[in-house]
N, C-alpha and C positions, 0 to 999 in steps of 0.2 A: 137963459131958459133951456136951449139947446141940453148943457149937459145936468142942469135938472131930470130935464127928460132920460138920458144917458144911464144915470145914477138909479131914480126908479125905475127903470128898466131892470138896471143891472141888481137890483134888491128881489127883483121879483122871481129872476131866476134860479133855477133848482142849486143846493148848495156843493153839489157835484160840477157844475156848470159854471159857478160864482170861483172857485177854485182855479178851475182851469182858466178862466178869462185872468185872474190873477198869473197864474203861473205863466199867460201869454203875454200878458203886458211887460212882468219882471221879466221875460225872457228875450222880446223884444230893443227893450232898455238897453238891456246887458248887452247886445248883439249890435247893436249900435256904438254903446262904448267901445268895445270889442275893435271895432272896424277903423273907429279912430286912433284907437292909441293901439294895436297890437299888429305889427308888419305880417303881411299876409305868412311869408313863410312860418311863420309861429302858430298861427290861425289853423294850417293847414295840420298840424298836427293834432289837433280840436277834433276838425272834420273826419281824418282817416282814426279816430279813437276805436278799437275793436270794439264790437258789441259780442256780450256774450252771449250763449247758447239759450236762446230764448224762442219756445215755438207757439205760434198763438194759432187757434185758427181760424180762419179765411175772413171770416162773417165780423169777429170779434176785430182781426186788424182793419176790415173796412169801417167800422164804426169808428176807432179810435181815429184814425185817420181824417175822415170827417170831420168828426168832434174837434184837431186839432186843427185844421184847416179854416175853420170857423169862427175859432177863439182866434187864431193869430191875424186873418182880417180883423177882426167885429176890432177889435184889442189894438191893430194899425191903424184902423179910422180915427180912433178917441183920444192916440196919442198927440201933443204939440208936434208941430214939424212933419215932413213926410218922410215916411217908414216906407223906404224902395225893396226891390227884391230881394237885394245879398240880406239885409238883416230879418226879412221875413224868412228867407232859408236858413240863416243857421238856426234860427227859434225854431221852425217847421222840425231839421233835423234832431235838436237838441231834444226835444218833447216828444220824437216819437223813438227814438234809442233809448230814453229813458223808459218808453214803455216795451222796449223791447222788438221794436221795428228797425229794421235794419235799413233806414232810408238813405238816400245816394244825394246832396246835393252836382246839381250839375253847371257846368261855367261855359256858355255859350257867346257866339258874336256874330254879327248877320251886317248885311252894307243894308242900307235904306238912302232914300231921295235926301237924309239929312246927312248922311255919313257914316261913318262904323256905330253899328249901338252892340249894346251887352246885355247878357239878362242872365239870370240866376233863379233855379227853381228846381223842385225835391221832388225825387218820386219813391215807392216804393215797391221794385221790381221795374213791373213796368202801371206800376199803378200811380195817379196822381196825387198829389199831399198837395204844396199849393206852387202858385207863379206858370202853371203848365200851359198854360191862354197861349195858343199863339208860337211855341215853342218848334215847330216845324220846321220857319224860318230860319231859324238859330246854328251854326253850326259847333257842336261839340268840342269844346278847347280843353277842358278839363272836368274828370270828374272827383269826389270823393265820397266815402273812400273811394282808392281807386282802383 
């Protein structure tokens, strides 16, 4: 019933919006496949891809931003299985250099009461895209680009 509900949800939505939940779902997938079978050092050349000379402004990169921060949750919830950080950031990355945002996945590691954890999340500048909950804690191990 659940994704009955999901579906007409997702019908109802404007067909600019129905697009990009698509384009977050496939990019998600992808990003997951990605992690399984392609050894990070190869990945890392994904990440550091130049973007080119694309200027938008301010107003227009906060919407997109949004917009793509929303699809790639709403689109990680509906998926089978759990859709962790790293593949929400390269979708996150992937969807906003294609629009011409020049976003930064960043590769962090923090001690906690359970032992080392890791976390991976995008920003753009110094502006959020998504995973950035909490990222304080975290310290900077690697960025991309870099």
């Amino acid at each position: 019933m659940a994704a009955f509900r999901s579906l007409r949800g997702f019908l109802r939505e404007s067909p600019a919006l129905r697009r990009l939940l698509a384009e977050a779902t496939f990019a998600l997938l992808a990003a997951r496949l990605l992690l399984r079978l392609v050894p990070f050092k190869n990945l890392t050349v994904l990440m550091n891809y130049p973007l080119g000379d694309v200027r938008l402004a301010e107003s227009e990169r906060g919407l997109i931003r949004g917009n793509i921060a929303r699809s790639i949750n709403r689109a990680a919830a509906h998926l089978p299985g759990e859709t962790v950080c790293f593949p929400r950031a390269l979708a996150a990355q992937f969807m906003c250099r294609r629009r011409g945002i020049d976003a930064t996945i960043f590769y962090g590691a923090a001690v906690d009461g359970k032992g080392l954890a890791a976390h991976v999340w995008v920003q753009d500048g110094c502006m959020d895209v998504v995973g950035c909950e909490d990222v304080g804690r975290f310290q900077v191990l690697a960025r991309f680009p870099a």
